[in-house]
C-alpha positions in Angstrom: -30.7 -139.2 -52.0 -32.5 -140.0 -55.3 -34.4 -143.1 -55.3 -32.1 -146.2 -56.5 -28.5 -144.6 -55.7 -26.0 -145.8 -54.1 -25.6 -144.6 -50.8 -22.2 -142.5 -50.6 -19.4 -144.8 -49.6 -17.1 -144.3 -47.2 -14.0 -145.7 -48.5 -11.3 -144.3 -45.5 -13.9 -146.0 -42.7 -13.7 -149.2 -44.8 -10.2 -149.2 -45.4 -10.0 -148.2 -41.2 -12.5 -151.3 -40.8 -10.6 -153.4 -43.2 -7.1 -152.7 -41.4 -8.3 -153.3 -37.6 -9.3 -157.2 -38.7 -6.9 -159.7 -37.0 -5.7 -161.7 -40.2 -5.5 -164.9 -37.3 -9.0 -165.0 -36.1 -10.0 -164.8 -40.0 -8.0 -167.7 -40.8 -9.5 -169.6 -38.3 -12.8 -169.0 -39.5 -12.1 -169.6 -43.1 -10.6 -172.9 -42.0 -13.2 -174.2 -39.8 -15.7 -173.3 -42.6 -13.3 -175.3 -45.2 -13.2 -178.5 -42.7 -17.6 -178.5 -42.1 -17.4 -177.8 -46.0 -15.4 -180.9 -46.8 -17.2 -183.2 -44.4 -20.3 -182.0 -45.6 -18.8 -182.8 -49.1 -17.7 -186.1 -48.4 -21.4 -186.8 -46.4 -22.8 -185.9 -49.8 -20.1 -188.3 -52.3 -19.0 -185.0 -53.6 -15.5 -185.8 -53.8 -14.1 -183.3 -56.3 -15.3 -180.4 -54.1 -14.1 -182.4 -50.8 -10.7 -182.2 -52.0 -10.9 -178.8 -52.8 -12.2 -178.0 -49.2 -9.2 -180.2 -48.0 -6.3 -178.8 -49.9 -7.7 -175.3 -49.1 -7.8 -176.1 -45.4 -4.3 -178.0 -45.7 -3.1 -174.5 -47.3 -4.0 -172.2 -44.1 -3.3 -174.9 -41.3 0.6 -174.1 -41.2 0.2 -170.4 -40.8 -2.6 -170.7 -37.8 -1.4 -170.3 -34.2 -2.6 -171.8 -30.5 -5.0 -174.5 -29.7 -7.3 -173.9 -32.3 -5.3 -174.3 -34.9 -3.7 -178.2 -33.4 -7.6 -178.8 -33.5 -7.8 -177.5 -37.1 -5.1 -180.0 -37.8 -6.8 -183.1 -36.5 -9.5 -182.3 -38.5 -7.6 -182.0 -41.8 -6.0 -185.0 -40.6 -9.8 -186.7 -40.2 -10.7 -185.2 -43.5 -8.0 -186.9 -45.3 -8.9 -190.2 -44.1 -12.2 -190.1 -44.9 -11.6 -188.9 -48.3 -9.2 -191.3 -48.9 -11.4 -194.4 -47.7 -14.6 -192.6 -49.9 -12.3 -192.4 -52.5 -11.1 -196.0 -52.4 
């Protein structure tokens, strides 16, 4: 391989990759990185981006499943609160 290519891609393994992903345990991650986003947003008085993080996480919460996702609630629940007393 010449120096400063690309390395050839393997587009069939990625799309292989890509396809084996459980869509759930993604959305669970995205959303508990949405709710330590908007807490950290609202620690910081940064309440444009908190409600971004909020109504993102509101978004996913209905189409999560199980245990995780009643906690996932709560903490949008939280997150509202808090943004609505920062905001007040």
């Amino acid at each position: 391989m010449a120096e400063g290519a690309d390395p050839e891609v393997d587009l069939e393994a990625l799309r292989e990759q890509l396809a084996s992903l459980e869509v759930e345990q993604y959305l669970v991650s995205a959303a508990s990185t949405l709710a330590s986003l908007g807490y950290a947003k609202l620690d910081r008085g940064d309440l444009p981006d908190a409600r971004k993080a909020i109504d993102a996480l509101a978004a996913l919460v209905p189409h999560l499943e199980g245990e995780l996702a009643d906690d996932l609630a709560r903490a949008l629940t939280d997150l509202q609160i808090a943004y609505a007393s920062a905001a007040s």
